[in-house]
N, CA, C and O atoms as CSV, one atom per row, in Angstrom:
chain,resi,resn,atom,element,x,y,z
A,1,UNK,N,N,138.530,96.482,117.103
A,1,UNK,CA,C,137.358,97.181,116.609
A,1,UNK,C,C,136.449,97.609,117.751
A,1,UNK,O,O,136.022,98.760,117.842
A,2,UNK,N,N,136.219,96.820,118.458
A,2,UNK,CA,C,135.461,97.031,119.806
A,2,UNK,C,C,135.803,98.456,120.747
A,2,UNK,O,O,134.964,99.226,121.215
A,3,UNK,N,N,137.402,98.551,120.871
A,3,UNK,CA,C,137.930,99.534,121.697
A,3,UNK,C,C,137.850,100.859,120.938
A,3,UNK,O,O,137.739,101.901,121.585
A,4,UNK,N,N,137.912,100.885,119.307
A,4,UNK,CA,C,137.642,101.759,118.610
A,4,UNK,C,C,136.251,102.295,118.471
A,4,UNK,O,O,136.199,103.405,117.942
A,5,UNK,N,N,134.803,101.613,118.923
A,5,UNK,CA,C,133.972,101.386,118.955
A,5,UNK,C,C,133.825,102.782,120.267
A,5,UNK,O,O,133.542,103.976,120.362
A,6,UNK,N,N,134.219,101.673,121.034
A,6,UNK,CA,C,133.856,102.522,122.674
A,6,UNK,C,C,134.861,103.560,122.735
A,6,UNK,O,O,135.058,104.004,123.866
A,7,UNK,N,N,135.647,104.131,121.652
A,7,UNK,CA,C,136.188,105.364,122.022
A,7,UNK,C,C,135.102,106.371,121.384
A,7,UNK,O,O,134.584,107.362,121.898
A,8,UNK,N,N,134.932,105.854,120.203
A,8,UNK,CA,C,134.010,106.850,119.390
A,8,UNK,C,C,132.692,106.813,120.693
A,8,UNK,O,O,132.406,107.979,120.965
A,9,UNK,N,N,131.993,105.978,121.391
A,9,UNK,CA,C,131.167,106.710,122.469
A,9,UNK,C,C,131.520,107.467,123.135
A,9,UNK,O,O,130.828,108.413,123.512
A,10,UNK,N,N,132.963,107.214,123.539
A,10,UNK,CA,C,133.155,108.401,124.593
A,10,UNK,C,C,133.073,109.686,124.233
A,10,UNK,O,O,132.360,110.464,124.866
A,11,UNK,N,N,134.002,110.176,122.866
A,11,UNK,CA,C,133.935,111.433,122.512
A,11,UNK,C,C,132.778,111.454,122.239
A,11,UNK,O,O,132.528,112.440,122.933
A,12,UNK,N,N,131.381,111.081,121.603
A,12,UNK,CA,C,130.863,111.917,120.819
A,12,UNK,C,C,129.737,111.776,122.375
A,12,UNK,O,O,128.557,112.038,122.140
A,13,UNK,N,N,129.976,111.504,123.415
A,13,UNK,CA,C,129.087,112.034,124.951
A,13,UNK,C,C,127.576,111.518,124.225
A,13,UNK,O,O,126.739,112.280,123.741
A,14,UNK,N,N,127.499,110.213,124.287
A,14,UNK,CA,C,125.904,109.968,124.009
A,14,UNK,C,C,125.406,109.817,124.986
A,14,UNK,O,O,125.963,109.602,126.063
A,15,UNK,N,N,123.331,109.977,124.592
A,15,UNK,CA,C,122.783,109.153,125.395
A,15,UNK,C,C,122.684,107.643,125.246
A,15,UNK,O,O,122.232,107.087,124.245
A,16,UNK,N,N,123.185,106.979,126.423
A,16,UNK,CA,C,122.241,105.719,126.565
A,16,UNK,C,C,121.261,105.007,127.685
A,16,UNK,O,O,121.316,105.125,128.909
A,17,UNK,N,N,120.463,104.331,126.987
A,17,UNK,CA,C,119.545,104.142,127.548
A,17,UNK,C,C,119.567,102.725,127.140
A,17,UNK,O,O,119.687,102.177,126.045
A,18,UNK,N,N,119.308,101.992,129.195
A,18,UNK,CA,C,119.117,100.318,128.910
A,18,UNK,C,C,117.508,100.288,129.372
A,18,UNK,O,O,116.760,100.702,130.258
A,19,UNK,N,N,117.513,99.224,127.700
A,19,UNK,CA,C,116.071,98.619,127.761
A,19,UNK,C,C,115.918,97.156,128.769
A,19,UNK,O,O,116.856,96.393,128.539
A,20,UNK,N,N,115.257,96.794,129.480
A,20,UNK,CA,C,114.794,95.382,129.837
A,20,UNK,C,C,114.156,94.972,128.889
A,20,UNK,O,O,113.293,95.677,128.367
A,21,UNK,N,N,114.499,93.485,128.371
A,21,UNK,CA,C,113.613,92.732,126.989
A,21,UNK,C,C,112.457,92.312,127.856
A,21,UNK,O,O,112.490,92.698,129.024
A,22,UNK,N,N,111.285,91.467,127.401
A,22,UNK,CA,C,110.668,90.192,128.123
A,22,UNK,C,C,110.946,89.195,128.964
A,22,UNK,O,O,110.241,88.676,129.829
A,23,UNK,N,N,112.553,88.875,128.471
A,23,UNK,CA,C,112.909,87.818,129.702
A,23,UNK,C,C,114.154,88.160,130.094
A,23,UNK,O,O,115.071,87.339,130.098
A,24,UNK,N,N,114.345,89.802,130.575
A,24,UNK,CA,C,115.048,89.793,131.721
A,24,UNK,C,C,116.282,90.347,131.415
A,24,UNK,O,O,116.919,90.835,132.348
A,25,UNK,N,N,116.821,90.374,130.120
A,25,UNK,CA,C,117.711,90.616,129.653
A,25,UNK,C,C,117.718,92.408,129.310
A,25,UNK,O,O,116.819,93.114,128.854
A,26,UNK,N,N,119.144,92.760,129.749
A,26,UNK,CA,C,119.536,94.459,130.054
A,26,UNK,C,C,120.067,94.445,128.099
A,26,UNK,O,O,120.866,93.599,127.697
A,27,UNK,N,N,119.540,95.353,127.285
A,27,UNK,CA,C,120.278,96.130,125.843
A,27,UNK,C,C,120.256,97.227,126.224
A,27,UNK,O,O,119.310,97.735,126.826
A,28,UNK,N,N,121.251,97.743,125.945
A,28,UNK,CA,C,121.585,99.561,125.826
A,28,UNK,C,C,121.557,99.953,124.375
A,28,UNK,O,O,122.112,99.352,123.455
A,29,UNK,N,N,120.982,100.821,124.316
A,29,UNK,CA,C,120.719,101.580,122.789
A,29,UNK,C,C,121.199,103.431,123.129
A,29,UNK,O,O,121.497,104.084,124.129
A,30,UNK,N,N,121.085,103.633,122.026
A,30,UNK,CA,C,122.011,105.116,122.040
A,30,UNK,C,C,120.320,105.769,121.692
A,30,UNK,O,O,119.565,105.417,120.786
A,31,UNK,N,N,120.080,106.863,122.809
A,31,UNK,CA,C,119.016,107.636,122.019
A,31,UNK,C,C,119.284,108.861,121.260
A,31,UNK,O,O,119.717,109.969,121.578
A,32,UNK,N,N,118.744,108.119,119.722
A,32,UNK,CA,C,119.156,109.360,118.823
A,32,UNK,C,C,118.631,110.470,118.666
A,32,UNK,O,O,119.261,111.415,118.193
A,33,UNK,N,N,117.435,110.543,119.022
A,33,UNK,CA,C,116.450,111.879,119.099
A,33,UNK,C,C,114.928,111.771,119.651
A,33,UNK,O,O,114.423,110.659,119.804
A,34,UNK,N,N,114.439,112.584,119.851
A,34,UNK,CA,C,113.174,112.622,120.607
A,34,UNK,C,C,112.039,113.159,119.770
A,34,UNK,O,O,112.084,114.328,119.387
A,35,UNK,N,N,110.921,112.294,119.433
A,35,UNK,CA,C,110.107,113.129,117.921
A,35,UNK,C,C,108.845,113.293,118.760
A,35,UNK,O,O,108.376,112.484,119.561
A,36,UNK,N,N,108.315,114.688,118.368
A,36,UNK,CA,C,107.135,114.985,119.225
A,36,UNK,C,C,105.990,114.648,118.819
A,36,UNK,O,O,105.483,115.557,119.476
A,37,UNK,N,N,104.802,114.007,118.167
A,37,UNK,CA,C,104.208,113.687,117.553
A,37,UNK,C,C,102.562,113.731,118.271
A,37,UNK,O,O,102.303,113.088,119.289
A,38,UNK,N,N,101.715,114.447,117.676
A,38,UNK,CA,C,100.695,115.298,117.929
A,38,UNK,C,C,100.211,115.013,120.094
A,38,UNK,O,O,99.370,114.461,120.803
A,39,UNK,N,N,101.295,115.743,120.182
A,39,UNK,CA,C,101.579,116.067,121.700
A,39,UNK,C,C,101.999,114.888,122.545
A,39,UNK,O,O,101.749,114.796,123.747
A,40,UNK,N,N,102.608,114.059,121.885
A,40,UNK,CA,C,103.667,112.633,122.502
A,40,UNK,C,C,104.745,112.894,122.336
A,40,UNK,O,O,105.053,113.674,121.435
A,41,UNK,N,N,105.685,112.317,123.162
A,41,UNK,CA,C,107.035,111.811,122.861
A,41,UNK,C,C,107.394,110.566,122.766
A,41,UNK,O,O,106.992,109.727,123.572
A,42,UNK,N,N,108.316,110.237,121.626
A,42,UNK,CA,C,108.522,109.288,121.299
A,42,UNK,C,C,109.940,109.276,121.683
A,42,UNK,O,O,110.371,110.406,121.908
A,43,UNK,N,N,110.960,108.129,121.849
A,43,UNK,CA,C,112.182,108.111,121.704
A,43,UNK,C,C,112.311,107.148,120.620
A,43,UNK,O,O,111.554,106.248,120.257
A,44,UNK,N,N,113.832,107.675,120.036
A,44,UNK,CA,C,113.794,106.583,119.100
A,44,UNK,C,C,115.418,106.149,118.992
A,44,UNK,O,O,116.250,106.931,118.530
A,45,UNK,N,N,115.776,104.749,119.497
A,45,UNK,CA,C,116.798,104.275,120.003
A,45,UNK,C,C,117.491,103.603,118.613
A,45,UNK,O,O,116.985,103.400,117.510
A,46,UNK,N,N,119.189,103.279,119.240
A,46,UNK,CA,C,119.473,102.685,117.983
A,46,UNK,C,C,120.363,101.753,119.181
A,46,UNK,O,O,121.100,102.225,120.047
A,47,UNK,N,N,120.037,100.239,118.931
A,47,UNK,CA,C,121.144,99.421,119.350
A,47,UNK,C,C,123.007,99.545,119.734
A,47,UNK,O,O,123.810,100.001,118.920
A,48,UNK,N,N,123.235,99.239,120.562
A,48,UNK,CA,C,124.836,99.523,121.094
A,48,UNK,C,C,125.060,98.121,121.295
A,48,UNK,O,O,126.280,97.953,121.282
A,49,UNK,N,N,124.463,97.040,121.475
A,49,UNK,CA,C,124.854,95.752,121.545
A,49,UNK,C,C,126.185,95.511,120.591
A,49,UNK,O,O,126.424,95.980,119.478
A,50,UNK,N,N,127.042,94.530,121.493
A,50,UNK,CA,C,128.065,94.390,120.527
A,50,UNK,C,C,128.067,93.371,119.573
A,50,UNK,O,O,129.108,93.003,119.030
A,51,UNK,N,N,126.577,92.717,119.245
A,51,UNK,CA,C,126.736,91.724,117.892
A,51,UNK,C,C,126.094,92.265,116.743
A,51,UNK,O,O,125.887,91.802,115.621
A,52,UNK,N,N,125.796,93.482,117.348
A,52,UNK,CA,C,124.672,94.226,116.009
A,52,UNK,C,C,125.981,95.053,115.323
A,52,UNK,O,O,126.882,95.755,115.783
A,53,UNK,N,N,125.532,94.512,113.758
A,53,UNK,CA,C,126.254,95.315,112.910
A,53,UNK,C,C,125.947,96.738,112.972
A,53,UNK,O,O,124.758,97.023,112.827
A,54,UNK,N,N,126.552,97.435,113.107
A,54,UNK,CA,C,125.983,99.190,112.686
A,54,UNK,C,C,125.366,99.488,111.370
A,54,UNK,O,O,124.410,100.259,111.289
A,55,UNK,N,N,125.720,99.088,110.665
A,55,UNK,CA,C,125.020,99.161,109.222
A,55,UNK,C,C,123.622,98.384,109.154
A,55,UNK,O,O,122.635,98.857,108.591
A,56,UNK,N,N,123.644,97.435,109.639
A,56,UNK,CA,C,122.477,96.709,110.063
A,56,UNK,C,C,121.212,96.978,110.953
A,56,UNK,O,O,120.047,96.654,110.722
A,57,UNK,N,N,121.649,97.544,111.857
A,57,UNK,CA,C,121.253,98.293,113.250
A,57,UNK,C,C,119.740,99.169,112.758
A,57,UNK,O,O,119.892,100.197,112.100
A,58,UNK,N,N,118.276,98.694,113.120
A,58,UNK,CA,C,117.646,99.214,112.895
A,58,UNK,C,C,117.289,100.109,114.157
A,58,UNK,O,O,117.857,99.827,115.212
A,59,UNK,N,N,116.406,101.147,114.127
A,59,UNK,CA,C,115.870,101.955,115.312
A,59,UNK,C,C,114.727,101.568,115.549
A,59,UNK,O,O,113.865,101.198,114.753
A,60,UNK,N,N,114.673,101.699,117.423
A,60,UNK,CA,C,113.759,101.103,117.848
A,60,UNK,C,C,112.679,102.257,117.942
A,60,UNK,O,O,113.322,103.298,117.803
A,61,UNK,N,N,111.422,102.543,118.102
A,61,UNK,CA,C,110.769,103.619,118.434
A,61,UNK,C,C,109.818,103.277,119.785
A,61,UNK,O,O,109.017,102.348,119.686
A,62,UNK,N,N,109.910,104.009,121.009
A,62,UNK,CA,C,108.860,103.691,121.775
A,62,UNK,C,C,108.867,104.963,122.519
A,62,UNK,O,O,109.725,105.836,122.653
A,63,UNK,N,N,107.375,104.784,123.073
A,63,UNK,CA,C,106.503,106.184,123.504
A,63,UNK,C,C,107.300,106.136,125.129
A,63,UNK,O,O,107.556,105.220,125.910
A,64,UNK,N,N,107.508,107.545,125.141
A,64,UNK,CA,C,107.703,108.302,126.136
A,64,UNK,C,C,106.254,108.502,127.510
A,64,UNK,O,O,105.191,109.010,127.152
A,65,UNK,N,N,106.424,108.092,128.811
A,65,UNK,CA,C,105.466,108.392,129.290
A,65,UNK,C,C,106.334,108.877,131.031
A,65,UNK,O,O,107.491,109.166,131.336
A,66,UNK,N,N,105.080,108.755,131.775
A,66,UNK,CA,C,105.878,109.302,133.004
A,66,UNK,C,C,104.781,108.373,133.937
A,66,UNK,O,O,103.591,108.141,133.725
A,67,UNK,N,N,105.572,107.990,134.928
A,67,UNK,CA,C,104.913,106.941,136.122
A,67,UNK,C,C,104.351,107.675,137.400
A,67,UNK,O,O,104.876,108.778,137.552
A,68,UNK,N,N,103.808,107.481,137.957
A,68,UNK,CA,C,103.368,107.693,139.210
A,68,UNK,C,C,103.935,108.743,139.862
A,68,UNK,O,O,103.477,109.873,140.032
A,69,UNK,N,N,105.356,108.103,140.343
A,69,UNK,CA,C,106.451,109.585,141.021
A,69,UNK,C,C,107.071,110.156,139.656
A,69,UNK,O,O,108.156,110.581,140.052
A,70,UNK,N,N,107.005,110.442,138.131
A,70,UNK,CA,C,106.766,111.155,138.012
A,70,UNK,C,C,108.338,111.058,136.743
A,70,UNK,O,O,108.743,111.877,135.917
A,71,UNK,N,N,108.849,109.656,137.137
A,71,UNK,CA,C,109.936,109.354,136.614
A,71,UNK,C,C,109.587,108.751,134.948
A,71,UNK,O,O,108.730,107.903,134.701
A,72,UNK,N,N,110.505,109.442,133.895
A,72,UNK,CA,C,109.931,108.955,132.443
A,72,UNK,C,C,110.569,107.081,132.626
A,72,UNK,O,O,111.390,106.478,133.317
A,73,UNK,N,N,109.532,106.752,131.478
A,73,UNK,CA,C,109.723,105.266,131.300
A,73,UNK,C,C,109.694,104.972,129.601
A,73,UNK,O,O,109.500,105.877,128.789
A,74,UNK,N,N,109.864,103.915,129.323
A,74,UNK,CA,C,109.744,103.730,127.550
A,74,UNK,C,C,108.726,102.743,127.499
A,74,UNK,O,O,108.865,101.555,127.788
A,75,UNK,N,N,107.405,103.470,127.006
A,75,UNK,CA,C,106.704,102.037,126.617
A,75,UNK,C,C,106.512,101.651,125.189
A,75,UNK,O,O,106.633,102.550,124.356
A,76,UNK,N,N,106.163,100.153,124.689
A,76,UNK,CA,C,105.938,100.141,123.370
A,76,UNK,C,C,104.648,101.199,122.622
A,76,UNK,O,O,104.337,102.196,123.275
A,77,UNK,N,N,104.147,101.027,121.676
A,77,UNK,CA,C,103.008,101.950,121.140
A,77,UNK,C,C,102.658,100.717,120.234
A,77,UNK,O,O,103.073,100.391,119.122
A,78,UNK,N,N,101.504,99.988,121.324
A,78,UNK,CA,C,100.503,98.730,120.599
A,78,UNK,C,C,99.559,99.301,119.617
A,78,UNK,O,O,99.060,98.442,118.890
A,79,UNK,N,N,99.175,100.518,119.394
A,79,UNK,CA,C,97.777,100.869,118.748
A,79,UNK,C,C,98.437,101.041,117.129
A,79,UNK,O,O,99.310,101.844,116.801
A,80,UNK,N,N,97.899,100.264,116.441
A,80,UNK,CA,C,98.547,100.120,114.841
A,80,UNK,C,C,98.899,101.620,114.110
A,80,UNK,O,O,99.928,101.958,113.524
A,81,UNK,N,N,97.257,102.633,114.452
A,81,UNK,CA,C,97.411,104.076,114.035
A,81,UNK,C,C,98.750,104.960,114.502
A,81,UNK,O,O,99.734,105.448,113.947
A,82,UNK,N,N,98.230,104.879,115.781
A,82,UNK,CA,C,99.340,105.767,116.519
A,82,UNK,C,C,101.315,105.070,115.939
A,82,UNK,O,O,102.364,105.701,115.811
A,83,UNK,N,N,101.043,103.796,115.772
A,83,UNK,CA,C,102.882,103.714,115.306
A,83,UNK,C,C,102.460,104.082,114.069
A,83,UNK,O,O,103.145,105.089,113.885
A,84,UNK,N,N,101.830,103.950,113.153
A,84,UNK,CA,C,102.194,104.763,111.765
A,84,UNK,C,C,102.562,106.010,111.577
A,84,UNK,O,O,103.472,106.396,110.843
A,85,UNK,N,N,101.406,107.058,112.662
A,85,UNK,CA,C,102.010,108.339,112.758
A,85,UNK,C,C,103.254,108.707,113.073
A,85,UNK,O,O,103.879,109.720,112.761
A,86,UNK,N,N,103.579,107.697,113.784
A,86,UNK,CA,C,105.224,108.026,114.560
A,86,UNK,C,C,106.306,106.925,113.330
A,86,UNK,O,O,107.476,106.706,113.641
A,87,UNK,N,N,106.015,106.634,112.671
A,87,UNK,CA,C,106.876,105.778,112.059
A,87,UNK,C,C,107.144,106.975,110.598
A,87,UNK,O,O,108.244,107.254,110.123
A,88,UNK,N,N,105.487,107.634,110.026
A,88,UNK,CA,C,105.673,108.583,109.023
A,88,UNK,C,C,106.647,110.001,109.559
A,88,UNK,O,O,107.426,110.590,108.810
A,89,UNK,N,N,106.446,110.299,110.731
A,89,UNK,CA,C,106.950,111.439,110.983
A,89,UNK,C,C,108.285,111.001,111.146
A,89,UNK,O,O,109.010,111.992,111.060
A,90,UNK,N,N,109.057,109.798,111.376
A,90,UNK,CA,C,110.758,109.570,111.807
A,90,UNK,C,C,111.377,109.428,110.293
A,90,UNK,O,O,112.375,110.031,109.899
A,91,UNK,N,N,110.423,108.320,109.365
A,91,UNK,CA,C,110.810,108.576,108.011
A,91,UNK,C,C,110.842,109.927,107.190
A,91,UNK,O,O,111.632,109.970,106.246
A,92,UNK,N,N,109.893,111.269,107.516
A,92,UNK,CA,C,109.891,112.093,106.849
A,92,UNK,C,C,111.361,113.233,107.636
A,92,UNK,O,O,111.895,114.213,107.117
A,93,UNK,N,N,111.598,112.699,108.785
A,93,UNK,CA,C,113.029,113.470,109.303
A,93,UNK,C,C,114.364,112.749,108.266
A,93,UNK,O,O,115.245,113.365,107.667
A,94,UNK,N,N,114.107,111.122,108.327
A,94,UNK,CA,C,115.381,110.541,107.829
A,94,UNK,C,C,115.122,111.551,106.231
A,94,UNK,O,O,115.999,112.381,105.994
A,95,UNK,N,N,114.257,111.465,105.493
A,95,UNK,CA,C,113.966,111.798,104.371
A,95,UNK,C,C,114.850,113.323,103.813
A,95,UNK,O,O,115.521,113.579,102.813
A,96,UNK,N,N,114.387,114.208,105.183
A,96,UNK,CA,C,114.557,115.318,105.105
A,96,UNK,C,C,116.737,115.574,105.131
A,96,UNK,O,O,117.350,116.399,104.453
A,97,UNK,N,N,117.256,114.720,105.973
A,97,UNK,CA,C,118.647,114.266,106.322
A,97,UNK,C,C,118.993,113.815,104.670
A,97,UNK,O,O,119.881,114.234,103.928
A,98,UNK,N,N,118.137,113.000,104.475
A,98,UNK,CA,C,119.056,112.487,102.805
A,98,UNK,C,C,119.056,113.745,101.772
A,98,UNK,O,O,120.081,114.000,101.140
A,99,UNK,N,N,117.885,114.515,101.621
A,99,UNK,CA,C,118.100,115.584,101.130
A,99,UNK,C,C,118.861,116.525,101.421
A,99,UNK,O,O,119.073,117.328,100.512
A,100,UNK,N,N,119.293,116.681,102.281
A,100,UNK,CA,C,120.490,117.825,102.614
A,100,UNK,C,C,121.936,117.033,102.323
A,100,UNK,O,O,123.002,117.552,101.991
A,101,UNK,N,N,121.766,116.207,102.454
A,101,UNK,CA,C,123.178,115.314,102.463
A,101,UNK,C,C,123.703,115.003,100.632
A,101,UNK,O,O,124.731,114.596,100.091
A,102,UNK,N,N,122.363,115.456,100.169
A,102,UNK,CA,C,122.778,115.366,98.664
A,102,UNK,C,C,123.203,116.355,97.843
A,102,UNK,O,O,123.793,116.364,96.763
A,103,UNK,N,N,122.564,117.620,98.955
A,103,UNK,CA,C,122.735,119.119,98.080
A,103,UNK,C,C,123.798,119.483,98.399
A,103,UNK,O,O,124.249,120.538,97.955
């Protein structure tokens, strides 16, 4: 299952992107899309770890910023408002996906 796993990455050419946790530890997540949200970027990742079920597999969301020299970084989004906006706008994309997928 695993090798079937990592073939389907190869063909379908994703992004990934490794997060550092708190203590140190490297996860790679697949970034599924980039949501612009009243002049931010957000990324919004989905786990590649190999104990996470895929069906299970929730998405992570964190703000897009840029450092010093100029290089992007992922930070969380602590301010309660600002993740709702970005949490309504990723649900109203999934939303928009189930509706087409029904018609």
């Amino acid at each position: 299952m695993n090798e079937e796993r990592d073939l389907l990455r190869e063909e379908e050419e994703i992004d990934v992107v490794t997060v550092v946790d708190d203590e140190g530890r490297e996860h790679d997540f697949e970034l599924f899309t980039v949501l612009e949200v009243e002049g931010k970027e957000y990324a919004v990742l989905y786990p590649l770890d190999e104990e996470e079920d895929e069906e299970e597999a929730e998405a992570i969301i964190l703000r897009i910023e840029s450092d010093e020299d100029g290089e992007e970084t992922l930070v969380d989004i602590e301010d309660e408002e600002e993740w709702n906006r970005v949490v309504a706008a990723w649900e109203e994309i999934i939303s928009d996906e189930d509706d087409e997928e029904e018609k």
